[in-house]
C-alpha positions as a Markdown table, in Angstrom:
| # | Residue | x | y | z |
|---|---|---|---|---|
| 1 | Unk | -197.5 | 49.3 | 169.4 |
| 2 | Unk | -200.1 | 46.2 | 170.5 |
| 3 | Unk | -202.2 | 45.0 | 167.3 |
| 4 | Unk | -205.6 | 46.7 | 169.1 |
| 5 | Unk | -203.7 | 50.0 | 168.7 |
| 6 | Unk | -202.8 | 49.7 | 165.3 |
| 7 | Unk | -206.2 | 48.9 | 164.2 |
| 8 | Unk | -207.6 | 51.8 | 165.7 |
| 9 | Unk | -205.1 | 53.8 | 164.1 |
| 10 | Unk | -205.8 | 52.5 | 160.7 |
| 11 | Unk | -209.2 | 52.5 | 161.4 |
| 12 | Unk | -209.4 | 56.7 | 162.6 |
| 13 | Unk | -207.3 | 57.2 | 159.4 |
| 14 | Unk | -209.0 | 55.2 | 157.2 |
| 15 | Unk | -212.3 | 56.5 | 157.8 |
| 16 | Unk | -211.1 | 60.4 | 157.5 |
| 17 | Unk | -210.2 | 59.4 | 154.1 |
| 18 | Unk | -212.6 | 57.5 | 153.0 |
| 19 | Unk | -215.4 | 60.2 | 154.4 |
| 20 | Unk | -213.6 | 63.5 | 152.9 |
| 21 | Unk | -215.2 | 64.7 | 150.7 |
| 22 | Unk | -218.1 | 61.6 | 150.2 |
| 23 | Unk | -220.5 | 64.2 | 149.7 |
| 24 | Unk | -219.5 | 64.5 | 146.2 |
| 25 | Unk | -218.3 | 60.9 | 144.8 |
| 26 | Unk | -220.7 | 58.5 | 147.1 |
| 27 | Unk | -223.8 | 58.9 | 144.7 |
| 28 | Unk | -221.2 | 57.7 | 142.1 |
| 29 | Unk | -220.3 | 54.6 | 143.6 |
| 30 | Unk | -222.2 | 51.2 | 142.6 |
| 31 | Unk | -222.8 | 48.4 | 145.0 |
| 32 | Unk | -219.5 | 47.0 | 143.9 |
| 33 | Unk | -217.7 | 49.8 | 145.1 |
| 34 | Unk | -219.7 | 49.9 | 148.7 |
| 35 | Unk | -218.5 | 46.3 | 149.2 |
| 36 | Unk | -214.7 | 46.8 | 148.5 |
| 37 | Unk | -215.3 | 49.6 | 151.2 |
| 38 | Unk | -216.9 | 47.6 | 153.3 |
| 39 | Unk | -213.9 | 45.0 | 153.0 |
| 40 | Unk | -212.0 | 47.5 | 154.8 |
| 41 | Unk | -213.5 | 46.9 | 158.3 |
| 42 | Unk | -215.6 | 49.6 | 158.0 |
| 43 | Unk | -219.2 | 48.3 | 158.1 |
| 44 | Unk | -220.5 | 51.7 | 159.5 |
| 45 | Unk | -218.9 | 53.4 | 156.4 |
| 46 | Unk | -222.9 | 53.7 | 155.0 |
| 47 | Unk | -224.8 | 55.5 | 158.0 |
| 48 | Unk | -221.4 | 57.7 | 158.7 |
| 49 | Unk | -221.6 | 58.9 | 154.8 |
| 50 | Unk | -225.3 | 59.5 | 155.2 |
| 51 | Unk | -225.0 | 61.2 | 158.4 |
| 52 | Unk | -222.1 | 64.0 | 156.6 |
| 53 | Unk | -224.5 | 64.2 | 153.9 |
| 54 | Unk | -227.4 | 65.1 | 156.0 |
| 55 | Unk | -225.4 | 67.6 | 158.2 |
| 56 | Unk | -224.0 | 69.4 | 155.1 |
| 57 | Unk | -227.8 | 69.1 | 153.1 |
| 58 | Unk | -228.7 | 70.9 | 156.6 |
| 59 | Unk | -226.2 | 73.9 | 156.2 |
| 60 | Unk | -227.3 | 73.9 | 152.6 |
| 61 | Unk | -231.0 | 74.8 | 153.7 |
| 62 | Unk | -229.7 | 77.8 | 155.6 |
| 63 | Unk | -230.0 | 80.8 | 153.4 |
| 64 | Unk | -226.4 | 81.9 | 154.1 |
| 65 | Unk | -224.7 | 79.2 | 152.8 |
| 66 | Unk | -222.9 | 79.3 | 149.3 |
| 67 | Unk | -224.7 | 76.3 | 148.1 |
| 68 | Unk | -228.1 | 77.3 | 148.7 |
| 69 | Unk | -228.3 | 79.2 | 145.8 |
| 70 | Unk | -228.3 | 75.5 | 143.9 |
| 71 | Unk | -231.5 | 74.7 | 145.5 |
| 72 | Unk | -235.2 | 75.5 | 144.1 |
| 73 | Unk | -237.5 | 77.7 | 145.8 |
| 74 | Unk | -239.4 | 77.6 | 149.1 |
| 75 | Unk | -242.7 | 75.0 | 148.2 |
| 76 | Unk | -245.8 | 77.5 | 149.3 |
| 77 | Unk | -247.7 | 74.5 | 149.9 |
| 78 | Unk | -250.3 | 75.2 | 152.6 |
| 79 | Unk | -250.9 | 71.0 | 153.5 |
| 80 | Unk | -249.4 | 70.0 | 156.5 |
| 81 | Unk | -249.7 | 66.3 | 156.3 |
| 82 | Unk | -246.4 | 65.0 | 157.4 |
| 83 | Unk | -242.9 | 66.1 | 158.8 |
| 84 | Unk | -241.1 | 66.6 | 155.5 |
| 85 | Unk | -237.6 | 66.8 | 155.2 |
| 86 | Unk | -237.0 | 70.0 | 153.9 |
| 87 | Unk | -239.4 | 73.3 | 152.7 |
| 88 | Unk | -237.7 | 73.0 | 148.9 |
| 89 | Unk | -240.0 | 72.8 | 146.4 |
| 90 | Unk | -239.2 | 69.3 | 144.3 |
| 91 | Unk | -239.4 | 70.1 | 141.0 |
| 92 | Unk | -239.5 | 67.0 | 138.5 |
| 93 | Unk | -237.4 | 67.6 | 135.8 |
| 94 | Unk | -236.6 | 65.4 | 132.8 |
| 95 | Unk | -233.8 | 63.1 | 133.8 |
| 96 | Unk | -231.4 | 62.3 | 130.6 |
| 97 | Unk | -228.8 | 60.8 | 132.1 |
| 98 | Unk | -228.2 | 58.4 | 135.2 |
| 99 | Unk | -225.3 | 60.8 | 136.5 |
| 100 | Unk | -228.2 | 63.1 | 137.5 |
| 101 | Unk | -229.1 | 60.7 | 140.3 |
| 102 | Unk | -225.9 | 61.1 | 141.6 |
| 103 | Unk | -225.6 | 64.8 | 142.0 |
| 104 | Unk | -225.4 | 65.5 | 145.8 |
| 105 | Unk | -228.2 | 68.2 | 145.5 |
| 106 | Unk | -230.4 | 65.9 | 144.0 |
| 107 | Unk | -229.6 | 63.3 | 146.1 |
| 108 | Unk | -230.8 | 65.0 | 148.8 |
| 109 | Unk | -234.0 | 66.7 | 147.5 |
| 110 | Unk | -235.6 | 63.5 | 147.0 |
| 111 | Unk | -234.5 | 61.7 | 149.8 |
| 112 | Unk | -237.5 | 60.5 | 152.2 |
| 113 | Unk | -239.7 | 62.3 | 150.1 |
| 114 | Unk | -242.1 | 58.9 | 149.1 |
């Protein structure tokens, strides 16, 4: 097999591996972490994690899903200022520890929502 082949083999496996299941351990990783990733070749490896996580947060919204039973309420606010990311109420809850930052849910609640 020519060397151009067998990078794009190790790259197509690679990158199913690293992106199963990054839903769950990316918000765990520090900026250490990201850079040993990214020393695989694999300098899209941020937008393709953020682009599973925003296709899964978008199943979540659905009302059907299993998940969506994790998420707060529907916000009943009547302002329609901006294009907000989702219609889920942010609630602000005391945060004891740093591993609540890196809960997928949360994660996603208060992403783009400056």
């Amino acid at each position: 097999m020519c060397e151009e082949a067998l990078q794009q083999v190790f790259r197509a496996v690679i990158i199913s591996k690293v992106c199963y299941a990054s839903s769950i351990w990316w918000g765990f990783t520090s900026a250490a972490d990201r850079q040993q990733l990214k020393a695989l070749e694999l300098s899209e490896l941020t937008e393709l994690v953020e682009a599973v996580d925003d296709r899964l947060f978008q199943l979540i919204l659905k009302d059907n899903h299993i998940l969506s039973s994790l998420l707060p309420p529907k916000s009943d606010n009547c302002f329609n200022l901006r294009k907000k990311y989702h219609n889920k109420a942010c609630i602000v809850t005391v945060k004891n520890t740093h591993l609540f930052d890196c809960n997928f849910i949360v994660r996603l609640l208060y992403k783009d929502c400056y």
